[in-house]
ZALO-94701 format. One record per residue: residue in one letter; x, y, z of N, C-alpha, C in turn. Coordinates in steps of 0.2 Angstrom, whole numbers, padded with zeros to 4 digits, always signed. Layout:
BEGIN
AXYZXYZXYZ
...
//
This chain:
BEGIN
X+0050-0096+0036+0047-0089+0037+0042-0087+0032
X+0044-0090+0023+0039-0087+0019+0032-0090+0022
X+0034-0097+0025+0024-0102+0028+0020-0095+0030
X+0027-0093+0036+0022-0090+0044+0019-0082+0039
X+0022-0078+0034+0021-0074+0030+0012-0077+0027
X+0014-0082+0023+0007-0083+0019+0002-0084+0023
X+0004-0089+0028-0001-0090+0036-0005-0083+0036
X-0001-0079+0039-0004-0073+0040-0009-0068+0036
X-0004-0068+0031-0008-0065+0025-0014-0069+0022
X-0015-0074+0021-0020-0078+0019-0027-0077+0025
X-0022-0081+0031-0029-0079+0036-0031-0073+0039
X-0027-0069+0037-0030-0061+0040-0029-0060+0045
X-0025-0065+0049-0023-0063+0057-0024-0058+0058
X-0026-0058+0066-0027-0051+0071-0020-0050+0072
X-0019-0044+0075-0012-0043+0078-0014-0043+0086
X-0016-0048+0089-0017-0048+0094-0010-0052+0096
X-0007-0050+0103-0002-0049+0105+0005-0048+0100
X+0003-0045+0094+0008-0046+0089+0013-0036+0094
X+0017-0033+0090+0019-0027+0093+0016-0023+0086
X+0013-0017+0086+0009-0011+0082+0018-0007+0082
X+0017-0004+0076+0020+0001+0073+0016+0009+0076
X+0017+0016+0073+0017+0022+0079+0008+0021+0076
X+0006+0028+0078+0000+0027+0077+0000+0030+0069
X-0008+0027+0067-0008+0030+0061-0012+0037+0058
X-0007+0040+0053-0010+0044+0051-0018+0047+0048
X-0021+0051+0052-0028+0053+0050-0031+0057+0045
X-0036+0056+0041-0039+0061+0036-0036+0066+0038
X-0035+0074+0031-0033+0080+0037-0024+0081+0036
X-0023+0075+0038-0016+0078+0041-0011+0077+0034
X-0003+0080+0035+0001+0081+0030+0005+0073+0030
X+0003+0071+0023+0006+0063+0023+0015+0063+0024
X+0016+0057+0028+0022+0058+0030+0026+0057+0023
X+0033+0059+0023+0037+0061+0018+0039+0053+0019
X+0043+0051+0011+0046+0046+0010+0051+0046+0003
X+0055+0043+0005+0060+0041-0003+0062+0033-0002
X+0060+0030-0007+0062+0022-0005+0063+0019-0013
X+0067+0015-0013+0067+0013-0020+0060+0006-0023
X+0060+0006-0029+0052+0003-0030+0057-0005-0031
X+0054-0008-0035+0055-0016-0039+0061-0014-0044
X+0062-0010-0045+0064-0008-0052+0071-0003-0050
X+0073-0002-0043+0079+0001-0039+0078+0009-0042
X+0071+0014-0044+0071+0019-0045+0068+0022-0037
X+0072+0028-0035+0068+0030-0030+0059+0033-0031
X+0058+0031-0026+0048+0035-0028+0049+0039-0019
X+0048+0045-0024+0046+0050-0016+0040+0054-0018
X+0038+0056-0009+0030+0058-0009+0030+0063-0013
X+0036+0069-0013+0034+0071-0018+0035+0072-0024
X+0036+0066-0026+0035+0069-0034+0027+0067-0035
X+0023+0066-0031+0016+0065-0036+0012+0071-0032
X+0014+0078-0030+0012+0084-0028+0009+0083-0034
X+0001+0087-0032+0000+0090-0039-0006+0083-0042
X-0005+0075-0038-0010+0073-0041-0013+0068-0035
X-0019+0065-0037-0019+0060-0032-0015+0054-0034
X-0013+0051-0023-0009+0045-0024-0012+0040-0021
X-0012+0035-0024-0017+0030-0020-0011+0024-0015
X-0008+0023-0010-0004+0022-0007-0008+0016-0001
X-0005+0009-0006-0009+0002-0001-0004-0001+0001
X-0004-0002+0007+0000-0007+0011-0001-0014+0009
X+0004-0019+0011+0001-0028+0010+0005-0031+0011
X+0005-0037+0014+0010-0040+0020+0015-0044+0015
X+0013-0047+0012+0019-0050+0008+0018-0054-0001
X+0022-0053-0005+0020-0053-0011+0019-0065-0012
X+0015-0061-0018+0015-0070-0020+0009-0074-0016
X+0007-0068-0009+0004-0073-0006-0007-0072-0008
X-0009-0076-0009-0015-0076-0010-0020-0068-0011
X-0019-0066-0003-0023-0060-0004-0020-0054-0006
X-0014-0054-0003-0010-0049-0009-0010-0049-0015
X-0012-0055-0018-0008-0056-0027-0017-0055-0028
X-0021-0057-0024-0028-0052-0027-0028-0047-0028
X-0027-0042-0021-0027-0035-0021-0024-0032-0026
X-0019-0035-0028-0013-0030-0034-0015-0033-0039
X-0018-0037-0042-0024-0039-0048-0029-0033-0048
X-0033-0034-0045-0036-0030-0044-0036-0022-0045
X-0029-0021-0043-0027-0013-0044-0025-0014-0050
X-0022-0017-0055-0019-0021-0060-0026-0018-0066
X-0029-0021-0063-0037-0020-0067-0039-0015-0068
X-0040-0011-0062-0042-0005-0060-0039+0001-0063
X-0031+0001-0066-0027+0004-0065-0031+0011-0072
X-0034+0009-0076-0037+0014-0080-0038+0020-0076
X-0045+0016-0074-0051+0020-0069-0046+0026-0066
X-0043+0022-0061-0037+0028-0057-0036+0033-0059
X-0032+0031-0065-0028+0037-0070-0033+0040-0073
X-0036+0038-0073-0045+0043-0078-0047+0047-0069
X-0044+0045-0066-0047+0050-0059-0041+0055-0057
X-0035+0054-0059-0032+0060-0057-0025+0057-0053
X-0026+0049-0052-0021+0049-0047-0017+0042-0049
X-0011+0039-0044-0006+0035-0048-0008+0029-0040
X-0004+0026-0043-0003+0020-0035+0004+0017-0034
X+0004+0016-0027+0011+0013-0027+0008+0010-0022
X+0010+0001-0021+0011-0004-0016+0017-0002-0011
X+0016-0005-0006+0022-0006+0000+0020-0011+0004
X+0025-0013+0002+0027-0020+0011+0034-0021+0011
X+0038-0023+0014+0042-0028+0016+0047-0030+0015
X+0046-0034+0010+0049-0038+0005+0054-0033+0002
X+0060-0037-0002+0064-0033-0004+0061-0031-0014
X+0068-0027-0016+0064-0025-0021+0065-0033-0025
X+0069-0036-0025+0071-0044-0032+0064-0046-0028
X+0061-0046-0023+0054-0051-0022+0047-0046-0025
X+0050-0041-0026+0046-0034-0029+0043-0036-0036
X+0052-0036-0039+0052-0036-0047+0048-0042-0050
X+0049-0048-0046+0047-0054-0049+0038-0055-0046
X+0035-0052-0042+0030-0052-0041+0028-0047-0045
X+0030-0040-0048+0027-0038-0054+0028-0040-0059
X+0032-0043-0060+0034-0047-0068+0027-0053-0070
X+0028-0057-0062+0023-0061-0063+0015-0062-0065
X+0014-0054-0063+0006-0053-0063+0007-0046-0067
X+0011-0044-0071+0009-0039-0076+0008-0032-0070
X+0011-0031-0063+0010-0025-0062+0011-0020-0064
X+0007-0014-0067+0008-0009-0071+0010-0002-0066
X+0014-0002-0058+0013+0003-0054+0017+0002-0049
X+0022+0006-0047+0029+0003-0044+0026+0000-0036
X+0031-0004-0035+0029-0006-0029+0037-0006-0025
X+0035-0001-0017+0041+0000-0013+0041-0004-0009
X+0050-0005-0009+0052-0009-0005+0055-0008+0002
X+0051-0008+0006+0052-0005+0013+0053-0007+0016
X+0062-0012+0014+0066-0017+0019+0065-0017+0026
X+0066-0010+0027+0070-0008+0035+0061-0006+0039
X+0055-0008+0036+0050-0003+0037+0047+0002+0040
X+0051+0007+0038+0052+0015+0040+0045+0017+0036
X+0043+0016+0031+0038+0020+0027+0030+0017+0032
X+0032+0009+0032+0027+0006+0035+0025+0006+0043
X+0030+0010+0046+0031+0013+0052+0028+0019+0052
X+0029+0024+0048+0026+0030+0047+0021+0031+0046
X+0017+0026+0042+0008+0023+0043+0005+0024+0046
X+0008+0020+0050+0006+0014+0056+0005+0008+0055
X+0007+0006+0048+0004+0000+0045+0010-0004+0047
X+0014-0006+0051+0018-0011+0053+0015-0014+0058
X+0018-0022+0057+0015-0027+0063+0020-0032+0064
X+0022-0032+0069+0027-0038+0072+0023-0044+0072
X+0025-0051+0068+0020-0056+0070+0025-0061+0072
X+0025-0064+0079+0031-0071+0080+0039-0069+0077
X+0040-0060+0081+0045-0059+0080+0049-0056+0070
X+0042-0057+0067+0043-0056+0061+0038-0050+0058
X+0042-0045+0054+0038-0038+0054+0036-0041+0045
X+0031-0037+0047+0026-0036+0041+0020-0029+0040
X+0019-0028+0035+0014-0023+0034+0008-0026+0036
X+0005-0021+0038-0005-0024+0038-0007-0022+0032
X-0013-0023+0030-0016-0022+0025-0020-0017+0026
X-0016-0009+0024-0020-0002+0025-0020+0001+0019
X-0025+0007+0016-0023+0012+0011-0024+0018+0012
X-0020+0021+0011-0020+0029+0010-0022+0033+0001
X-0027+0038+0002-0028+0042-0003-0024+0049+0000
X-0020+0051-0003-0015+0058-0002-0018+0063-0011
X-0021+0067-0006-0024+0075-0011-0017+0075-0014
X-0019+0080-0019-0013+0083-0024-0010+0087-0018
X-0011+0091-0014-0008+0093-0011-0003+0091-0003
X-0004+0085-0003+0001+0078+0000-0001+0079+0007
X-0009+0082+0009-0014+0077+0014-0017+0073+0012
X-0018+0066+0018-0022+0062+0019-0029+0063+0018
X-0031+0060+0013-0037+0063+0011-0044+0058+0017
X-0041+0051+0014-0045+0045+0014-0040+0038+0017
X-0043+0036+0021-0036+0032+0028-0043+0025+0026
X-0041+0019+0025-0044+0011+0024-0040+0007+0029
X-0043+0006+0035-0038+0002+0040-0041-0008+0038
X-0037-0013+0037-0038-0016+0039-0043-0020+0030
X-0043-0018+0026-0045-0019+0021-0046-0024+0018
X-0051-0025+0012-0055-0032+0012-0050-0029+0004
X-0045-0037+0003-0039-0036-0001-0044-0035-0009
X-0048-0039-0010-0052-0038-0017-0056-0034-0020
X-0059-0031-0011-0064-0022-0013-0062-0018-0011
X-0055-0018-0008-0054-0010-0008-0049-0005-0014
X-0047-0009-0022-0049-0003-0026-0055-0002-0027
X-0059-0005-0028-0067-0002-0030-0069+0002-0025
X-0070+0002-0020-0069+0007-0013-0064+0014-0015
X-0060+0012-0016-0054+0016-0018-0055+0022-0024
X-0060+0019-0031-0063+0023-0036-0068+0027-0035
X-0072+0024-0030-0078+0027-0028-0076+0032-0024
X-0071+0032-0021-0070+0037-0016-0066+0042-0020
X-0062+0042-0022-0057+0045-0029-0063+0050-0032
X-0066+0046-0036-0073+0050-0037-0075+0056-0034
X-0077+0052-0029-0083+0059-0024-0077+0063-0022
X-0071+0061-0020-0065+0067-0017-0064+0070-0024
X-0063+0070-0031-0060+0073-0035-0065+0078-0036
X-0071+0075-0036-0080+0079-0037-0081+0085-0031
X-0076+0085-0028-0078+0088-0021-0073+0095-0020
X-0065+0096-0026-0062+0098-0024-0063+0104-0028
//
């Protein structure tokens, strides 16, 4: 099962014929409510980050190639962020023990949820059924301090979408 995970993750699989999750949340709308435990068995709910931005990226499984980019990268990034007003949380799949040791591993500075049962990744839309096995798609959400979707990244390029993500943090923070 971890193969058919990195398979997909790696190769960026379409979800052709795979089953989609509901549809997804658009710029505008009120980001959907969540309470889910991170890596570290603390609940994270949407709302305790009222009040600032949240940067909320989806990614289909830890350890694997493109994922352990993309959370490097936010890793990196994570100054920038915080000098813009807003926090990050990952979500896939995986449970939190595959959580902890993937942030252990790479120094994550930024909880990551564990949305065993994928109820958070369902309320995205970011779920994908792949050969009977669910997984997150690779999506991000920007959530205004006042907990709408600001800025919705379908399908994203694992490497450029924090840099995507500051630029845009930017011009929204510049804007409000």
């Amino acid at each position: 099962m971890k193969i058919l995970f990195w398979l997909a993750a790696t190769l960026g699989l379409t979800c052709t014929g795979a089953a989609f999750s509901a549809e997804m949340p658009q710029a505008g709308q009120i980001a959907p409510e969540f309470s889910v435990a991170d890596q570290n068995g603390t609940l994270q709910h949407l709302a305790d980050y009222r009040g600032k931005w949240l940067v909320l990226y989806f990614y289909p499984k830890d350890e694997t190639p493109g994922c352990t980019a993309e959370a490097c990268a936010y890793r990196d990034d994570i100054q920038k962020i915080h000098q813009l007003g807003a926090a990050v949380l990952g979500v896939s799949i995986d449970d939190a023990s595959s959580h902890a040791d993937f942030a252990r591993n790479h120094h994550l500075p930024f909880p990551l949820l564990a949305d065993k049962d994928g109820t958070v990744s369902q309320q995205y839309g970011s779920e994908m059924r792949l050969l009977g096995f669910r997984i997150a798609k690779r999506n991000t959400f920007i959530i205004n301090p006042s907990g709408r979707i600001a800025k919705v990244y379908e399908s994203v390029d694992a490497e450029r979408n924090p840099a995507q993500v500051i630029t845009d943090l930017a011009a929204l923070e510049g804007g409000r």
